[in-house]
C-alpha positions in Angstrom: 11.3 17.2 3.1 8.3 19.3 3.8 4.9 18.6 1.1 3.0 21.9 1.1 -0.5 21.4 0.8 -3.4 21.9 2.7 -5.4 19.4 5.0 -9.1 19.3 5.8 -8.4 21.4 9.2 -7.7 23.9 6.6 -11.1 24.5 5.3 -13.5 27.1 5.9 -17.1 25.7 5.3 -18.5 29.4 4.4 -21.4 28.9 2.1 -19.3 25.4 0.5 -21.5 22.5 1.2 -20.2 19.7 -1.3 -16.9 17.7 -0.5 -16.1 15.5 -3.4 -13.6 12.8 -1.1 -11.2 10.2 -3.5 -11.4 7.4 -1.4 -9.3 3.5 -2.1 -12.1 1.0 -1.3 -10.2 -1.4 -3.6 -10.7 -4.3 -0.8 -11.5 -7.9 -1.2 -14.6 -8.9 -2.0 -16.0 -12.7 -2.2 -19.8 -14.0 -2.7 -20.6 -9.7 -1.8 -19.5 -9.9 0.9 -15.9 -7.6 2.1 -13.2 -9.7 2.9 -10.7 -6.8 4.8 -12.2 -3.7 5.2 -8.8 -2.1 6.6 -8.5 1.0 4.0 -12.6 1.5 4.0 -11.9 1.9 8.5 -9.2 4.2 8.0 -10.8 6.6 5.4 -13.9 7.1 8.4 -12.2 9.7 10.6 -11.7 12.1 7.6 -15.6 11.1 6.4 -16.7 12.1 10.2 -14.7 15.5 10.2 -16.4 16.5 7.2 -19.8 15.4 7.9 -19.3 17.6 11.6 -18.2 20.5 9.4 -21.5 20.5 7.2 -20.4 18.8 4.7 -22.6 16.3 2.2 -20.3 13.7 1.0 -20.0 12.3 -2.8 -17.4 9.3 -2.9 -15.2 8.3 -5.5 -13.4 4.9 -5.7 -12.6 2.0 -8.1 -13.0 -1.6 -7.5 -11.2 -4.1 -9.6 -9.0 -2.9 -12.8 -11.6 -2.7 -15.2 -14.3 -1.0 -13.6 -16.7 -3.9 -14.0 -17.7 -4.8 -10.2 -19.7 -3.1 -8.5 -19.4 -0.5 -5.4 -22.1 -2.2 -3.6 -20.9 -4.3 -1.1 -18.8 -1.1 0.0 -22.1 0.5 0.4 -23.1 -2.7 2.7 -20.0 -2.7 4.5 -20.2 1.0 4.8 -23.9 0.5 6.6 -21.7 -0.1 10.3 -21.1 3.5 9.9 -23.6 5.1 8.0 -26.3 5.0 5.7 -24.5 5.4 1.8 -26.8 5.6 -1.1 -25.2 4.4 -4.6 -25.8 6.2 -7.5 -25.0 4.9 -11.1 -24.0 8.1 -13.1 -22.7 11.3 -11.9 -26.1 12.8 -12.9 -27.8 10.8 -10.3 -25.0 11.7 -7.8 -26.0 15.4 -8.1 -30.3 14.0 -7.9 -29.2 12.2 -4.7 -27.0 14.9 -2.9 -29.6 17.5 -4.3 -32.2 15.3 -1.8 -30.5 15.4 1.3 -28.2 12.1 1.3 -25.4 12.8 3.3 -22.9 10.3 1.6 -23.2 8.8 -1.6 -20.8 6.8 -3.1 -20.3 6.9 -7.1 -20.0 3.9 -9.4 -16.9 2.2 -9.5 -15.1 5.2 -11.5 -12.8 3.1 -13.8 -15.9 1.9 -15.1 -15.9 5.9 -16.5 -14.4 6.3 -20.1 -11.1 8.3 -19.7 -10.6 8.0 -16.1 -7.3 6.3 -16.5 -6.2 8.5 -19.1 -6.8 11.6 -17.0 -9.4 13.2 -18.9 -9.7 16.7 -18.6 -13.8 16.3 -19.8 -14.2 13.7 -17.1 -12.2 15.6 -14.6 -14.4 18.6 -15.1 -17.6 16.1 -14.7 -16.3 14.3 -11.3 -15.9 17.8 -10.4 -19.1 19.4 -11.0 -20.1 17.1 -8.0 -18.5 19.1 -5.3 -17.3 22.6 -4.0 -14.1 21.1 -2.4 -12.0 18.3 -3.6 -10.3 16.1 -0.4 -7.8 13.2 -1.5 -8.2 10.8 1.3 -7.1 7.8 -1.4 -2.9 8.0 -0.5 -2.6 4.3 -1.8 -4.0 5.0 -4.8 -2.2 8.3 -5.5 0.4 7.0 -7.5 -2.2 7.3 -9.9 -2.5 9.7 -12.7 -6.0 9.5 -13.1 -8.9 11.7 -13.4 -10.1 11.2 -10.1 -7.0 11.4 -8.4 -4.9 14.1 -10.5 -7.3 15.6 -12.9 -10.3 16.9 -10.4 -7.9 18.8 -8.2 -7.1 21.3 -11.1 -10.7 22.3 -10.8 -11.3 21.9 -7.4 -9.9 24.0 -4.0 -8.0 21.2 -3.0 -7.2 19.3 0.2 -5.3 16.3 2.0 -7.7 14.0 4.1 -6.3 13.0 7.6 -5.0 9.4 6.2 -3.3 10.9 3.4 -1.3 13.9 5.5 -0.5 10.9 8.4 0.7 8.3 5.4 2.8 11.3 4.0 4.4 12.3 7.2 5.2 8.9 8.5 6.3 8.1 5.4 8.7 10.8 5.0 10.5 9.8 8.3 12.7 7.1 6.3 14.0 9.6 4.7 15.8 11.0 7.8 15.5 8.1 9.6 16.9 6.9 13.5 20.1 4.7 12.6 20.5 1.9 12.7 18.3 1.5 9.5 17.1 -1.7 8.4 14.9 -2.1 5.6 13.2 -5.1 4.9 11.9 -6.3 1.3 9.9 -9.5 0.2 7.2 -10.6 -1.8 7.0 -10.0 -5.8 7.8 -7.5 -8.6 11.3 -7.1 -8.0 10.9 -3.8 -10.5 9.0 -2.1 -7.9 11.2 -2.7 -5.4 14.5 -2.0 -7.0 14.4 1.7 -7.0 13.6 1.7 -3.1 16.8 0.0 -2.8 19.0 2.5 -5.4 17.0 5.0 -2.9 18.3 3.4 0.5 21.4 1.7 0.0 23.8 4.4 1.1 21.4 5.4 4.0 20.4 1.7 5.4 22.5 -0.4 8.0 21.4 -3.7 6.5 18.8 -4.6 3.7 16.8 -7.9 4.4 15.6 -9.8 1.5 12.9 -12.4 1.2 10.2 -13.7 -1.1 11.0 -13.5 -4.6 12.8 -10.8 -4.5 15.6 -12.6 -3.1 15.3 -15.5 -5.5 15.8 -12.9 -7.7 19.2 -12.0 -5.9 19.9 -16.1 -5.0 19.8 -16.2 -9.1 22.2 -13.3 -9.8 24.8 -15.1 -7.4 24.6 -18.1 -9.3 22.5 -20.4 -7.4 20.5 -22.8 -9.0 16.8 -21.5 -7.4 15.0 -24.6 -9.6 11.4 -23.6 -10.0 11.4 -20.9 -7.3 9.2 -17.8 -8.3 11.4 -14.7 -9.7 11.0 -11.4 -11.6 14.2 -10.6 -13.3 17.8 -11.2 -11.9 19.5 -8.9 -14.5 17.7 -5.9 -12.4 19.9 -6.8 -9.6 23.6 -4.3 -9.4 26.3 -6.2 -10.0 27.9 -4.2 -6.8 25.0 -5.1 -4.4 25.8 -8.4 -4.8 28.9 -8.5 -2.7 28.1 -5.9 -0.1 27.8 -7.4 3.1 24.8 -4.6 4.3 22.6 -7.0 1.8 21.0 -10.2 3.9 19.6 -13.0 2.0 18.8 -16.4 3.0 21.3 -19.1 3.5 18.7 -21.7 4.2 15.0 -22.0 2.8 12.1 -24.4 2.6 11.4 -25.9 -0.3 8.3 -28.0 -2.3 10.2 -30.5 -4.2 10.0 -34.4 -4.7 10.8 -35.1 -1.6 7.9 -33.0 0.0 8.5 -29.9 2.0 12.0 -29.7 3.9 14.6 -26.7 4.8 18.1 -27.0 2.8 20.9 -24.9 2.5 20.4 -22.8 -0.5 24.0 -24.1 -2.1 22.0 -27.6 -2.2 19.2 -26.5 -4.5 18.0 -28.4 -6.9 16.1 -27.9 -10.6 13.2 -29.4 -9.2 12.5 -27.4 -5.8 10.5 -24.3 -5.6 11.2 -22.2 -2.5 8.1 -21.6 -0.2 9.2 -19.6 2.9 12.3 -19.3 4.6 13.7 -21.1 7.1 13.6 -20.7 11.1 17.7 -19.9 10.8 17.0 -17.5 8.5 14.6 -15.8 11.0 16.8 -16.1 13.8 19.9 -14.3 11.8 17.0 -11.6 11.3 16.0 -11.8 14.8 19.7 -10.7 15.6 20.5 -8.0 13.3 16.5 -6.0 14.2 18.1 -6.2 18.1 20.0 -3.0 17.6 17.4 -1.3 15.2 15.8 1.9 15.8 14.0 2.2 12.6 12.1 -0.1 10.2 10.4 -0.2 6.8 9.1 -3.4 5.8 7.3 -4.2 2.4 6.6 -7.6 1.3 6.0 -11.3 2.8 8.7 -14.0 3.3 6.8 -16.7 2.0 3.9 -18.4 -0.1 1.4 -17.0 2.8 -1.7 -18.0 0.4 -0.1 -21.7 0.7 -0.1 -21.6 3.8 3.6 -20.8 3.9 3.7 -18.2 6.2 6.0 -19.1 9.4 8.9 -17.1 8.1 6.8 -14.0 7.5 5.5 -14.3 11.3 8.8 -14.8 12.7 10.2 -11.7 10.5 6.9 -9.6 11.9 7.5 -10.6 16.0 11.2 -9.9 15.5 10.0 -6.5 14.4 7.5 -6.3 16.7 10.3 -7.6 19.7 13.0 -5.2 18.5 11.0 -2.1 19.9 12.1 0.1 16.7 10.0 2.5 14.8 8.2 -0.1 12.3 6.5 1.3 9.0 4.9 -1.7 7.1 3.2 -1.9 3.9 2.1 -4.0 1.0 -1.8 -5.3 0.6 -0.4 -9.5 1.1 2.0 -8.3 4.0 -0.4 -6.4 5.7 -3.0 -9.0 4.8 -0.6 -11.2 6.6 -0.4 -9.4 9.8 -4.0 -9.2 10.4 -4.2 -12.9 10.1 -1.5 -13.2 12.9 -3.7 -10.3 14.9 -0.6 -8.2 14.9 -1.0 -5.0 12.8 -1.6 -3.5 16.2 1.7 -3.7 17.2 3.6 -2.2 14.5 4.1 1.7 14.6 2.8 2.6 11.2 0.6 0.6 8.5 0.7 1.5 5.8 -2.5 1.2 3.6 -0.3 2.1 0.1 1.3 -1.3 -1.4 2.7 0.4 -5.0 2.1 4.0 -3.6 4.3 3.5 -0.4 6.8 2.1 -2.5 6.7 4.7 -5.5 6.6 7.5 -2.9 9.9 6.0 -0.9 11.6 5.7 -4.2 11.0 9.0 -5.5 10.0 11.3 -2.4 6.7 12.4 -4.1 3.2 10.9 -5.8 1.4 12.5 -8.6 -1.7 12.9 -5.8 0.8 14.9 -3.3 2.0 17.1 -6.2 -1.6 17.6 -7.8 -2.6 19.2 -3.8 0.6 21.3 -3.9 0.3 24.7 -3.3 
């Protein structure tokens, strides 16, 4: 489906010389130091075509759900680039743009009363910073908060290079190259249910890992002892028996005995599945030969753990099929760069409940608050 709205290669400078950019540098952080800087690397390109247009830069991002941490480690992080100045209030934004800083970052800006209620007061106040308003934050744009949604009323308003590349590559699932196979792990089963209502007619097969298909595993009837699970009652009573649904017949397990793979039929109330098992990959392995078009959202395992096998065997039987891949999800993607293979997948995604919400529904509060 086509998403009208414009892009930065759509502005003309003229006598403009503020571009107010919503950014996602949500990352990672330990002892001040950023952990993955993935989404702060991939927001650069539309940073550099702005700067080259004449453009002074004010950021705005959150860190954290409270608004408590502060941006700056990002501004450290940020140094391999270019010099960022921070500035604590939006009144000191508009002193340091006023004396020639090219970027400066504002305060984390959920620390800012009525951000996530949309103000309209603090949506006129984050705009008053800039002459242009460029979402370059697509994982956060599920979002309906000031600094997503509410500054684009008051704003000319654009779609940073990120943003128009996530929404385009996105959007091809929705007319995708058959065979279709779409592959779901990790947690939060209620985020990932409407994705499948979404797919179901249109996908070949539907692979299920993680706790997502404990979930599943449960609403057959199998005793999943202290597995991890959201809620089996979200799981159709009709998906259960269609055969286009893949779920694991064998698994590894923590239990008394230590760590072991067993058929799922043979679980018992005091083992906890971990990953799954090497069959299960291989059955996976088999079904991506014919593929011509992936999406992918969630790990396989307890990666954190250090349960991660199944999720590297599901990724180089992506990677080996030679489909289209589209991945996404902050611990699957966290996973890949770990096995130095993000590389090698067509599309990551840097969204985790913003890829998901926009595949389910076919739009994001962001995209429609840019629409012409």
């Amino acid at each position: 489906m086509p998403y009208l709205f414009k892009n930065i290669n759509d502005i003309e400078r003229g006598t403009l010389t503020r571009a107010l950019v919503r950014v996602d540098f949500n990352v990672p952080i330990k002892d001040g130091i950023v952990q993955d800087g993935f989404r702060i690397d991939e927001t650069w390109p539309t940073l550099k075509v702005l700067l080259k247009k004449g453009f002074k830069l004010v950021l705005l991002a959150h860190l954290g759900e409270d608004g408590s941490e502060s941006l700056r480690p990002i501004v450290q992080y940020m140094a391999k680039f270019s010099r960022v100045v921070l500035a604590s209030s939006i009144e000191e934004a508009k002193i340091l743009t006023k004396d020639g800083n090219n970027i400066v970052l504002l305060e984390n800006v959920r620390g800012f009363p009525g951000e996530k209620e949309n103000s309209s007061t603090l949506s006129k106040s984050f705009a008053s910073l800039g002459d242009i308003f460029v979402n370059e934050g697509f994982s956060v744009s599920h979002r309906k908060h000031s600094s997503v949604v509410g500054v684009a009323k008051y704003l000319p308003s654009y779609a940073g290079v990120l943003f128009k590349k996530e929404v385009e590559m996105l959007s091809k699932a929705f007319n995708p190259t058959k065979p279709f196979v779409l592959i779901l792990g990790g947690k939060k089963a209620e985020t990932k249910i409407p994705l499948i209502s979404r797919f179901v007619d249109n996908a070949d097969k539907i692979i299920l890992g993680g706790a997502l298909a404990n979930d599943f595993l449960k609403a057959k009837g199998f005793n999943v002892g202290k597995s991890l699970i959201s809620d089996a009652d979200l799981i159709k009573k009709d998906w259960l028996a269609d055969t286009k649904f893949v779920t694991p017949e064998k698994v590894i397990v923590e239990g008394s005995n230590g760590g072991r793979e067993i058929l799922t039929a043979e679980m018992g109330e005091g083992d906890k599945i971990v990953d799954v098992g090497e069959s299960f990959v291989e059955i996976v392995r088999s079904i991506l030969k014919s593929a011509k078009f992936v999406v992918w959202n969630g790990s396989f395992g307890i990666c954190e753990s250090g349960y991660d096998s199944g999720t590297k065997g599901i990724a180089e039987a992506v990677v080996s099929s030679g489909a289209f891949s589209v991945v996404g999800g902050g611990d699957t993607t966290a996973a890949l760069d770990s096995f130095k293979m993000a590389d090698k997948f067509s599309f990551v995604s840097t969204g985790g409940g913003a890829m998901l919400d926009f595949l389910a529904v076919g739009t994001l509060p962001g995209i429609e608050a840019l629409s012409l």
